[in-house]
C-alpha positions as a Markdown table, in Angstrom:
| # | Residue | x | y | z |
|---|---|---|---|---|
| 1 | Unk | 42.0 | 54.5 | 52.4 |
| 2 | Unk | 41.6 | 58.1 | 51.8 |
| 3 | Unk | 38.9 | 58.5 | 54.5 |
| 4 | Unk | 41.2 | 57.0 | 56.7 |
| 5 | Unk | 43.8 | 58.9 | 56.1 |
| 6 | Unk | 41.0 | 61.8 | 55.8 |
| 7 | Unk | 40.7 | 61.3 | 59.5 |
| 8 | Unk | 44.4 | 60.3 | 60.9 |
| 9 | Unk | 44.8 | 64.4 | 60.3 |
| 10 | Unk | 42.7 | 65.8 | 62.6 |
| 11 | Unk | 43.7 | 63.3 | 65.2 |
| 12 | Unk | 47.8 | 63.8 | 64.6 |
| 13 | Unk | 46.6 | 67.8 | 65.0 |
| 14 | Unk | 45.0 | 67.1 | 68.2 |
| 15 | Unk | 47.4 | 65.0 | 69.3 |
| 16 | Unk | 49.8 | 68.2 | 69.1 |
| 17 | Unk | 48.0 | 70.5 | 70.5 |
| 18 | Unk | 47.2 | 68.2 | 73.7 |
| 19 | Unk | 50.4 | 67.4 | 74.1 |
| 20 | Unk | 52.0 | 71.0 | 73.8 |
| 21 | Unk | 51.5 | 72.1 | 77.7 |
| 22 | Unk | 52.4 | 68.7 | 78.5 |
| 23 | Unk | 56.1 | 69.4 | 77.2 |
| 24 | Unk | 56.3 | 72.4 | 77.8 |
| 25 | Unk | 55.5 | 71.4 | 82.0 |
| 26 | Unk | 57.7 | 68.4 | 81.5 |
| 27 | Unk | 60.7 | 70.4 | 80.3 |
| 28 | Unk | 60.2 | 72.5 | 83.2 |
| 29 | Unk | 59.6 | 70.0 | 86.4 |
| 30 | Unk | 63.1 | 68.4 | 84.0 |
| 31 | Unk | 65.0 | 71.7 | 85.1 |
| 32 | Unk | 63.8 | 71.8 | 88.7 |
| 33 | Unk | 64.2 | 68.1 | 89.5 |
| 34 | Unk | 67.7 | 67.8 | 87.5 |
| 35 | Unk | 68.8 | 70.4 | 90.3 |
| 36 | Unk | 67.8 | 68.8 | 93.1 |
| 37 | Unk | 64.6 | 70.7 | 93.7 |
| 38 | Unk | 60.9 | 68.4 | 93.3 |
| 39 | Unk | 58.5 | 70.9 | 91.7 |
| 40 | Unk | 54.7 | 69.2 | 92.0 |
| 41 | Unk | 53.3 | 72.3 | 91.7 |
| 42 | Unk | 53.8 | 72.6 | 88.1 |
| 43 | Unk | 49.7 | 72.7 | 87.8 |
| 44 | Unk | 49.8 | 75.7 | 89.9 |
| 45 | Unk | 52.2 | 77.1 | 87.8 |
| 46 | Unk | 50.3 | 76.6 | 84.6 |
| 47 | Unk | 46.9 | 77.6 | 86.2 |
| 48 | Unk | 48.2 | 81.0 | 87.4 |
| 49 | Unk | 50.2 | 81.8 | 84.5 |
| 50 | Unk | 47.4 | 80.8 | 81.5 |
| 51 | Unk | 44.8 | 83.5 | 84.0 |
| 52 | Unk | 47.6 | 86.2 | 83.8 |
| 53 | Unk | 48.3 | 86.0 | 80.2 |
| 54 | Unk | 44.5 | 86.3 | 79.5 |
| 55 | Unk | 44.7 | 89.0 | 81.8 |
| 56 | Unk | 47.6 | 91.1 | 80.2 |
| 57 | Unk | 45.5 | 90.4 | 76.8 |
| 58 | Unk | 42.8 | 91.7 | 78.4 |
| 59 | Unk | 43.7 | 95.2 | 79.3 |
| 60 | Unk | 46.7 | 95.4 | 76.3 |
| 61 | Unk | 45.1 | 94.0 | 73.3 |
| 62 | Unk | 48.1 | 92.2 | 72.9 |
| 63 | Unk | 48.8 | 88.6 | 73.0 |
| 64 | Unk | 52.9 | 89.4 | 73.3 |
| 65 | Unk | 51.9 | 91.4 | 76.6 |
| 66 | Unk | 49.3 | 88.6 | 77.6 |
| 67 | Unk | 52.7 | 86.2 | 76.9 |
| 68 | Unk | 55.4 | 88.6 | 79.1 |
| 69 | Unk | 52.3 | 88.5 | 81.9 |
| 70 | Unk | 52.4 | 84.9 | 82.2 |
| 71 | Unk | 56.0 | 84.9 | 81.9 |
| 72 | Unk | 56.0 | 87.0 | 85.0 |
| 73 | Unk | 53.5 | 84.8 | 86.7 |
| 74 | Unk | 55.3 | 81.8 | 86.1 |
| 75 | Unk | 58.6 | 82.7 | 87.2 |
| 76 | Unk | 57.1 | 85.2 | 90.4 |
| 77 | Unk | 55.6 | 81.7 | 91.5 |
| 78 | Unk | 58.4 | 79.7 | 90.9 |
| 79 | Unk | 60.3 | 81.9 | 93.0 |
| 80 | Unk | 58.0 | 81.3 | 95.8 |
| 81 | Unk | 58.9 | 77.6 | 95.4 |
| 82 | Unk | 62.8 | 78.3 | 95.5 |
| 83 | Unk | 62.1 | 80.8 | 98.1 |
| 84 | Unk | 60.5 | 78.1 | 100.7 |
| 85 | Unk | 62.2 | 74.6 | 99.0 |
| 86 | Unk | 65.7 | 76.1 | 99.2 |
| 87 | Unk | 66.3 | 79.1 | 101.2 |
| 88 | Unk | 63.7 | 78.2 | 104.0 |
| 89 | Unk | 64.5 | 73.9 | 103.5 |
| 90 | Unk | 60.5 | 73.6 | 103.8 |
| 91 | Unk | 59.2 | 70.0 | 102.3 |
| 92 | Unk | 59.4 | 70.5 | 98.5 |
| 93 | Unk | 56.1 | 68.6 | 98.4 |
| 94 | Unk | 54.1 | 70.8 | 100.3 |
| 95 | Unk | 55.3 | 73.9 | 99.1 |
| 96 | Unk | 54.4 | 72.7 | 95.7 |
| 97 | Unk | 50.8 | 71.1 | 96.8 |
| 98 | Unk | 50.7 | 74.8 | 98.6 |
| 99 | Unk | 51.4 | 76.6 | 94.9 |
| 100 | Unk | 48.8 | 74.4 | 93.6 |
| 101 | Unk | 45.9 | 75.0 | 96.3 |
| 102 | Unk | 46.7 | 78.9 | 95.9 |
| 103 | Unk | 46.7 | 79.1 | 92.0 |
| 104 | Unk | 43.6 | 77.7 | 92.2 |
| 105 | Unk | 42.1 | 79.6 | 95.2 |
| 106 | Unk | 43.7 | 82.8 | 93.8 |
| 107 | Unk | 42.8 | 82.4 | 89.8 |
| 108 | Unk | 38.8 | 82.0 | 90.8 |
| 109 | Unk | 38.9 | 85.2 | 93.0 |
| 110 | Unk | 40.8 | 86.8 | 90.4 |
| 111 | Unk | 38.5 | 86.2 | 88.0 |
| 112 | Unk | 35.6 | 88.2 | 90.3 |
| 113 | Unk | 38.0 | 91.0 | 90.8 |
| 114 | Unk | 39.9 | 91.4 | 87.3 |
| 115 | Unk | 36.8 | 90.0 | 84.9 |
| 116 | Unk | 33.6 | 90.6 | 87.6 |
| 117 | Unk | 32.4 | 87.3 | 86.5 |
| 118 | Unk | 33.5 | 83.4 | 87.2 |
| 119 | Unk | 33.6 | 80.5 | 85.6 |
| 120 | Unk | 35.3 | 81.9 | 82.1 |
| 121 | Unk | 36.8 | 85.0 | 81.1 |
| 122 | Unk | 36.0 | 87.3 | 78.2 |
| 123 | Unk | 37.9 | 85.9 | 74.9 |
| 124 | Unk | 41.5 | 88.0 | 74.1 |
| 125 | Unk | 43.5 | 88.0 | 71.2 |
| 126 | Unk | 45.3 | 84.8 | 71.5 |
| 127 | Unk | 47.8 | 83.5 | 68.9 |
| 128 | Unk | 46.1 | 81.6 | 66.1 |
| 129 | Unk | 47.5 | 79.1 | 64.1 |
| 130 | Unk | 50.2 | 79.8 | 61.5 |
| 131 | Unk | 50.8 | 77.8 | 58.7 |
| 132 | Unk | 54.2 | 77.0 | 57.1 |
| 133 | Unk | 55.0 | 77.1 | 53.3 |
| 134 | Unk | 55.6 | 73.9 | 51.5 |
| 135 | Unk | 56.0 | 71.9 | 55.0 |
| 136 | Unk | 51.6 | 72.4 | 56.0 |
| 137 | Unk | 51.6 | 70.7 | 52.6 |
| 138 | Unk | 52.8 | 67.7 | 53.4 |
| 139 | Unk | 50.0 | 65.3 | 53.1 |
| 140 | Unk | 48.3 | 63.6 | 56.3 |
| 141 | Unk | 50.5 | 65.2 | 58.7 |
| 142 | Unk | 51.9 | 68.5 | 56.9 |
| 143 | Unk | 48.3 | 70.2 | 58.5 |
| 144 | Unk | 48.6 | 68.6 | 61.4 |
| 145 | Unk | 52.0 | 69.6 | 62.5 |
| 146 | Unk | 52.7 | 73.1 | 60.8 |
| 147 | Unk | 49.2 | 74.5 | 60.7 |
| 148 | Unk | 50.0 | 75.5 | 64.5 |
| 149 | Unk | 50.1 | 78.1 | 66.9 |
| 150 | Unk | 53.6 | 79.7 | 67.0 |
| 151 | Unk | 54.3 | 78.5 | 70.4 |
| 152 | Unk | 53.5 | 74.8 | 69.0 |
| 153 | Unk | 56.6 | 75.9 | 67.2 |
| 154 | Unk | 58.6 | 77.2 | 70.0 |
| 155 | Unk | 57.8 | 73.7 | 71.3 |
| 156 | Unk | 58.7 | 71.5 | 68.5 |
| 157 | Unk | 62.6 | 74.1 | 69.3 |
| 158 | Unk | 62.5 | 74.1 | 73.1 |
| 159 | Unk | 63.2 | 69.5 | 72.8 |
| 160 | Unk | 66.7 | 69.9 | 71.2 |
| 161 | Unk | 67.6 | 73.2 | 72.5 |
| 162 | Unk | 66.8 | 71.9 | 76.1 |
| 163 | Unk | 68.6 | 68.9 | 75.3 |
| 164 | Unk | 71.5 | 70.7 | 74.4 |
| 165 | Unk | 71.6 | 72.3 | 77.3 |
| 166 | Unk | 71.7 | 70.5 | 79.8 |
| 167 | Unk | 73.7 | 67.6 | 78.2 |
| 168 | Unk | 76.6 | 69.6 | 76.0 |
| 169 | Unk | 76.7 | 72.7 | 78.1 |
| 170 | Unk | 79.1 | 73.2 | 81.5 |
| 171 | Unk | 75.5 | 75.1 | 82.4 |
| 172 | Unk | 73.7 | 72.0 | 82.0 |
| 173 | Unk | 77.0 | 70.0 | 83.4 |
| 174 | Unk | 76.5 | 72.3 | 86.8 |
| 175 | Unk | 72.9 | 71.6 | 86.9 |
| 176 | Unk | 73.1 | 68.0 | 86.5 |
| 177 | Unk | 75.9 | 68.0 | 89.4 |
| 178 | Unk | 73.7 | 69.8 | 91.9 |
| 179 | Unk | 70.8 | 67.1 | 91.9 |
| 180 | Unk | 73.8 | 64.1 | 91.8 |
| 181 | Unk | 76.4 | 65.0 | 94.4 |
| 182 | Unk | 75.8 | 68.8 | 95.9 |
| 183 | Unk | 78.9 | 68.6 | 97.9 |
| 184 | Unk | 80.9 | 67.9 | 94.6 |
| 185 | Unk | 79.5 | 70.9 | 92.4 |
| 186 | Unk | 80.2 | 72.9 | 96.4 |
| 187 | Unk | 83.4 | 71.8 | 96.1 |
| 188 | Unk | 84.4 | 72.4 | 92.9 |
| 189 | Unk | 83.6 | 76.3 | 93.8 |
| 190 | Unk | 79.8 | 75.8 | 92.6 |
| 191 | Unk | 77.3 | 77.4 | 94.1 |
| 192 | Unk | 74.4 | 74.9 | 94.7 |
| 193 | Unk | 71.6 | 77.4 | 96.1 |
| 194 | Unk | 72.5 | 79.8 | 92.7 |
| 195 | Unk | 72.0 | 76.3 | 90.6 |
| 196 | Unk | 69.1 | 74.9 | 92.2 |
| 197 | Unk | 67.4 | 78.7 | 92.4 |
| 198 | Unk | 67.9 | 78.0 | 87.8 |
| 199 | Unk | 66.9 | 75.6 | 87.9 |
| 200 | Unk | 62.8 | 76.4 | 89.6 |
| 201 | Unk | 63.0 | 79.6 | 87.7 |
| 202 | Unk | 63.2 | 77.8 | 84.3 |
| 203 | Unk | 60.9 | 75.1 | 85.6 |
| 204 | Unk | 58.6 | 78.4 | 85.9 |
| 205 | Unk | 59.3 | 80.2 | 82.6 |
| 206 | Unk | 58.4 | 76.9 | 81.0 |
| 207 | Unk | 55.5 | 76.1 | 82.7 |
| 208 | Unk | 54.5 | 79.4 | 82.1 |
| 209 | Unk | 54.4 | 78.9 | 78.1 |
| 210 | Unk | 52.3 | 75.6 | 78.9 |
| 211 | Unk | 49.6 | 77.3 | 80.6 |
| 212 | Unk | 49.4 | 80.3 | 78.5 |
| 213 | Unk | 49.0 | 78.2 | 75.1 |
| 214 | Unk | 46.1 | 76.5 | 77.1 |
| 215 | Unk | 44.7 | 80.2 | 77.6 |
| 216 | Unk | 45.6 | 81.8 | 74.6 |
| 217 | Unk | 46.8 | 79.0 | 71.9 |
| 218 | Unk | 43.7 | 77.0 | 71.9 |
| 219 | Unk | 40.8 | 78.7 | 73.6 |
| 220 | Unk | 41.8 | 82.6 | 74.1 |
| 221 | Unk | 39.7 | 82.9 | 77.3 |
| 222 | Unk | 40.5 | 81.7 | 80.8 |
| 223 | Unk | 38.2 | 78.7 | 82.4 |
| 224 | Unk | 38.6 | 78.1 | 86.0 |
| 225 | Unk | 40.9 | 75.0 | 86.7 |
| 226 | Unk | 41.4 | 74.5 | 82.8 |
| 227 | Unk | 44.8 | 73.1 | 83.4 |
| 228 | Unk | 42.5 | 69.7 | 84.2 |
| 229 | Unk | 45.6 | 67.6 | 86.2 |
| 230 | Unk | 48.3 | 68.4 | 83.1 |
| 231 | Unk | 50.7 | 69.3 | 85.5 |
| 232 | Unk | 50.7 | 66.0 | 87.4 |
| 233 | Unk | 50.1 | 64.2 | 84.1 |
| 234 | Unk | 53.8 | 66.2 | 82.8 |
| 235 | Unk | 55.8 | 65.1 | 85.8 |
| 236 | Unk | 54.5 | 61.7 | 85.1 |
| 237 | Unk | 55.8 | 61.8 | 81.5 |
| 238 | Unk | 58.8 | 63.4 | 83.2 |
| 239 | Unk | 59.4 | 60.1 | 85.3 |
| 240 | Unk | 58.3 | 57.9 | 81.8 |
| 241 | Unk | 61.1 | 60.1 | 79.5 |
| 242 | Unk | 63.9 | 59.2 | 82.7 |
| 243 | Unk | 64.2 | 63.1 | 83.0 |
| 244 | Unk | 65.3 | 63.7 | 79.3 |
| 245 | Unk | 63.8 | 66.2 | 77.5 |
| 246 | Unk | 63.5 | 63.7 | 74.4 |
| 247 | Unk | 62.2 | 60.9 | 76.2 |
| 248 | Unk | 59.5 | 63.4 | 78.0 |
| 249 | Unk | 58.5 | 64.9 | 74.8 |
| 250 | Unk | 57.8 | 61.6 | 73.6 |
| 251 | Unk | 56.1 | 60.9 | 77.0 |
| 252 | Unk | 54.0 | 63.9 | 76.7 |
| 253 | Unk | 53.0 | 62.7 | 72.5 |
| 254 | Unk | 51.5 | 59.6 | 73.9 |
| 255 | Unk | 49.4 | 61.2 | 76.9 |
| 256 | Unk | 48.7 | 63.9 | 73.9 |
| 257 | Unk | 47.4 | 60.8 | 71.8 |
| 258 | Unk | 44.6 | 59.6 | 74.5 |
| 259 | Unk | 43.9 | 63.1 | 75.2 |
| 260 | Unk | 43.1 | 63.3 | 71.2 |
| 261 | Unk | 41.0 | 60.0 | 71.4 |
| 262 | Unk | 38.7 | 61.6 | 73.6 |
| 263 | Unk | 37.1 | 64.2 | 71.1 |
| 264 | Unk | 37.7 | 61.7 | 68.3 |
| 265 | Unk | 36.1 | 58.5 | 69.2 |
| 266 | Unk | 32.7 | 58.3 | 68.5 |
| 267 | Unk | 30.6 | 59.0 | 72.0 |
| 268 | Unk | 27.6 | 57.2 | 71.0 |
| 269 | Unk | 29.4 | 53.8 | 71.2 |
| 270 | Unk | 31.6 | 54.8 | 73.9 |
| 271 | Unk | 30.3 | 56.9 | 77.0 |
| 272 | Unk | 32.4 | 60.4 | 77.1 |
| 273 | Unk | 32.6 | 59.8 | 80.9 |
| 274 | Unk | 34.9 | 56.7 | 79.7 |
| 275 | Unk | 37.2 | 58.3 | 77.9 |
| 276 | Unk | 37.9 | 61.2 | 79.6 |
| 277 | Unk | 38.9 | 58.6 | 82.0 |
| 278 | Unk | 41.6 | 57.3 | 79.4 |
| 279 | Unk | 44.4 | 59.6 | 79.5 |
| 280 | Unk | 44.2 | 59.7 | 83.4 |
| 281 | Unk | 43.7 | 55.8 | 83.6 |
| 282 | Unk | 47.3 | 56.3 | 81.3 |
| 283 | Unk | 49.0 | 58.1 | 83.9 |
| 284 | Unk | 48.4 | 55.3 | 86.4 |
| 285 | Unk | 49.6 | 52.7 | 84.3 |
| 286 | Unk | 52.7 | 54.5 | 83.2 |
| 287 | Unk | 54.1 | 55.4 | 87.0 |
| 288 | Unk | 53.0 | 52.0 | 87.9 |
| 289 | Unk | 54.7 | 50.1 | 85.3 |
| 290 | Unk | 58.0 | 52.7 | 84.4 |
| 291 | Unk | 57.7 | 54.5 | 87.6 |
| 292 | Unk | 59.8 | 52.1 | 89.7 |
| 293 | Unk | 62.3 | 51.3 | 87.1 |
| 294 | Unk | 63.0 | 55.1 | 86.7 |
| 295 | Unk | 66.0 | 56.5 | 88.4 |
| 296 | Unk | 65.8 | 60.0 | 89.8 |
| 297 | Unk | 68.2 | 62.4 | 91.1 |
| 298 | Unk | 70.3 | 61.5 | 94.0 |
| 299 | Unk | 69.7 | 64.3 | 95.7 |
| 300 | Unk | 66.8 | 65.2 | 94.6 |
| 301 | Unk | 63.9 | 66.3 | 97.4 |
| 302 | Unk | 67.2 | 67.0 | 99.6 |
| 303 | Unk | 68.1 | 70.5 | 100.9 |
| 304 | Unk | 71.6 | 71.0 | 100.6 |
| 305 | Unk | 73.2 | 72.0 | 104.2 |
| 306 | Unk | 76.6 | 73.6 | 103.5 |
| 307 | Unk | 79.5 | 72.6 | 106.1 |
């Protein structure tokens, strides 16, 4: 019993970890698609903001200056999105496939021109794991879920605080409105374009903490493509949590979970090239089976044409 127990610890700590920049995305896309706006190019967002926070490490020392670079990243991309989803009424799909393809593009010539190497990046100061009194000693899952990084922390905060606000706030009231019935929030003296532009640049700012714990919370170096698909895999526990940040975060535990399998399991009974498969395999299942029975946004994926 104690071995097992012994060995539920490490697997409830990877579970977190894993399942970190999934929330973190999924809180984000929430913002963007609660307005109105699709945002499937929150991997793009992750990837470009985990290479500038390694970057602003890099040259600062600091992983708070590595943390305001990404921040930057984030949102300067996100804006891009607004720029061509709202202002311009371009296909909210491609623009965000389009922020995808050029995070990826961009970070790995990056890397030659910032680093003069590819592949991965020198290691930084990143931001190792802090443990809290009396709760780490919890036993079984005290280690695993304060023994973190301090943006695991800001995570465990951003569920209820998010929820909050867009649920008990007039902000969040306004948001809701814009992806429901634009011409009602228009009406009511609103203005949409201000809302939905909130509501990408949050979807940035948090996608922007998701990639940079990648970079700097778990591995403090930058490896080219490391966001691996979390983006798409975020927006599917998005569509599993019905665009609440609580049922998402739960989403995003689970796909955390198989993620945690993976280095867990034992790979000489099971092949590794299986279960890497598994949380991906996951993602199929979920939008297959609570995809359909998911209800989105009225307007969302609609530009808003005032009359």
């Amino acid at each position: 019993m104690e071995e097992l127990l012994g060995g539920l610890t490490p697997l409830l700590a990877s579970m977190v970890r894993n399942a970190t920049p999934l929330v973190f995305a999924a809180l984000g896309g929430m913002f963007s698609e609660r307005s109105g706006v699709v945002n499937i190019g929150l991997e793009g967002l992750m990837l470009i903001s985990a290479f500038a926070g390694v970057a602003g490490a890099f040259y600062s020392g600091s992983a708070w200056v590595g943390l305001l670079c990404a921040l930057g990243a984030g949102l300067a991309f996100a804006l891009i999105h607004a720029l061509m989803s709202i202002t311009f009424e371009a296909d909210q799909i491609i623009s965000g496939t389009a922020i995808n393809l050029l995070a990826l593009g961009g970070t790995g010539f990056l890397m030659e021109l910032v680093f003069d190497q590819s592949g991965t990046s020198p290691r930084v100061q990143g931001f190792e794991p802090v443990a809290i009194p009396l709760l780490s000693e919890i036993p079984v899952v005290g280690p695993a879920f304060f023994d973190q990084s301090l943006l695991v922390y800001l995570m465990y905060a951003m569920v209820p605080l998010t929820y909050l606000l867009v649920f008990r706030t007039p902000f969040g009231l306004r948001l809701r409105g814009t992806g429901e019935a634009p011409e009602a929030v228009d009406t009511a003296g609103v203005s949409v374009t201000r809302m939905r532009y909130y509501g990408v640049a949050l979807s940035g700012l948090l996608a922007a903490l998701g990639g940079v714990y990648l970079s700097m919370g778990i591995l403090s170096a930058f490896t080219e493509g490391m966001t691996n698909g979390r983006g798409f895999i975020a927006l599917a526990a998005l569509i599993f949590g019905r665009w609440n940040p609580i049922g998402a975060a739960g989403a995003a535990l689970l796909f955390g979970l198989a993620q945690a399998f993976i280095f867990q399991a034992p790979q000489e009974v099971v092949p590794l090239e299986f279960l890497q498969m598994i949380p991906y395999v996951l993602t199929i299942v979920v939008l297959a089976g609570f995809g359909g029975r998911a209800v989105a946004p009225a307007a969302i994926g609609k530009p808003y044409r005032k009359e």
